[in-house]
N, C-alpha and C positions, 0 to 999 in steps of 0.2 A: 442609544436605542437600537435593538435589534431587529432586523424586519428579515422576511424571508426571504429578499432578494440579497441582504446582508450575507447570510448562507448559501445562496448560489452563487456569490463572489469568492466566496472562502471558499467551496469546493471547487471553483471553476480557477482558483489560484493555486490548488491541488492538484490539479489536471496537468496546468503548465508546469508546474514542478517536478510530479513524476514525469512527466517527457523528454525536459532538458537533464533532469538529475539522469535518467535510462540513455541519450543518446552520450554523454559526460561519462556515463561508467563502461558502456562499448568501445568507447575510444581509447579510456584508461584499460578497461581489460584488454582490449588489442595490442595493446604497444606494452603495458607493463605487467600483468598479470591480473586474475582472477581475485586471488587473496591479497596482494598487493596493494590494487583498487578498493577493496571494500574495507582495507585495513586507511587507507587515505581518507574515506568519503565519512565510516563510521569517526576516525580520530577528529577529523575537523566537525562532523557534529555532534562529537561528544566534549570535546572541546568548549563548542560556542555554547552549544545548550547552558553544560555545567559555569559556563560565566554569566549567564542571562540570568540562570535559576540563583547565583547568590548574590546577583544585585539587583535581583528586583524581589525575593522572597526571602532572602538570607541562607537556603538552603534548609529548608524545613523541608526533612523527607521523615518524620516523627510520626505520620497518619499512614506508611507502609503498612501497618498491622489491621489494617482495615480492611485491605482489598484480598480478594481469594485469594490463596498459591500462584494456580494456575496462571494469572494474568502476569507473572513474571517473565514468562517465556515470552512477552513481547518482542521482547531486545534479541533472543533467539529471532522470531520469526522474522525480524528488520533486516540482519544478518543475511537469512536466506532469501530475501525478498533483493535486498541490494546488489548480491552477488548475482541471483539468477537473472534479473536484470541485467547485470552487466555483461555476462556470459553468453544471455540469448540476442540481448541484440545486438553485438558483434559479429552474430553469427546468421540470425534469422531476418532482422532489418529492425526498425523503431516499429512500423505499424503492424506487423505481424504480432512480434513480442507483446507490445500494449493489447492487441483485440486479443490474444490467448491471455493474456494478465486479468483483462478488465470484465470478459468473459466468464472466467474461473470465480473470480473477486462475486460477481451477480449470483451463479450456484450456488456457489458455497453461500453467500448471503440469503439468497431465496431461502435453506435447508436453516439456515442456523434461525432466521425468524420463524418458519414453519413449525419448525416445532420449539420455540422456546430455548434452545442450547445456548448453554455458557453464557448466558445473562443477559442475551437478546428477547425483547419485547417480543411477546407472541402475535405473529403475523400471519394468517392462513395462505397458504399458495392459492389462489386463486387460478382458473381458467385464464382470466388476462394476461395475470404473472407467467404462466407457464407458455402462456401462446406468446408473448414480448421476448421471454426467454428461447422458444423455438426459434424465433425472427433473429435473435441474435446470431444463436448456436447457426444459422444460417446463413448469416453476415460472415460469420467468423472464416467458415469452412469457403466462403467467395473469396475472401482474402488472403488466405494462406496458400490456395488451389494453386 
């Protein structure tokens, strides 16, 4: 049974992961290189994925014809998430990198429900939304100061 604290466990287990995987990829980008490291991080989870997905589903990727184009660029946008990651906080710190990541991630989220884009649920920006979002853009610019 799923409850909604069930999903604030799983996001909150997504939180610790992007932090250890970002401070993990600064340290490989420090000492071994940019594409080096994301050639490491992408091989071993593409690796374990591809072993997961054929022993617990056999590898049924047969329902690929269902989803848009565009949602292909996933694995693009992973690519440049894992690098820029690795790249910035070697260079900018873990909590800098994260509040301009997590930041950017909320806009961009705020615009994509606002108006309905690329297969987001239509959310109106509300006054609160954009005043949470001010608080942040706020937060953000204390921390990197």
């Amino acid at each position: 049974m799923t409850t909604p604290i069930t999903f604030v466990i799983i996001a909150a287990i997504a939180g610790i992961a992007v932090t250890l995987q970002a401070q993990f990829m600064g340290i490989m980008d420090k000492n071994i290189g940019t594409l080096e490291s994301v050639f490491i991080t992408y091989g071993t989870g593409g690796l374990l994925i591809g072993l997961a997905m054929l022993y617990y589903r056999g590898g049924n990727l047969a329902a690929w014809q269902n989803v848009p184009w565009y949602v292909f660029s996933a694995g693009l946008f992973g690519l440049i998430i894992v690098g820029t990651i690795g790249y910035s906080t070697s260079r900018l710190g873990l909590v800098t990198t994260l509040t301009i990541i997590v930041a950017s991630q909320f806009i961009l989220g705020a615009v994509l429900d606002h108006f309905g884009m690329l297969g987001a649920e239509l959310r109106p920006l509300t006054l609160s939304r954009l005043s949470g979002m001010g608080a942040m853009l706020l937060g953000v610019w204390l921390i990197i100061r």
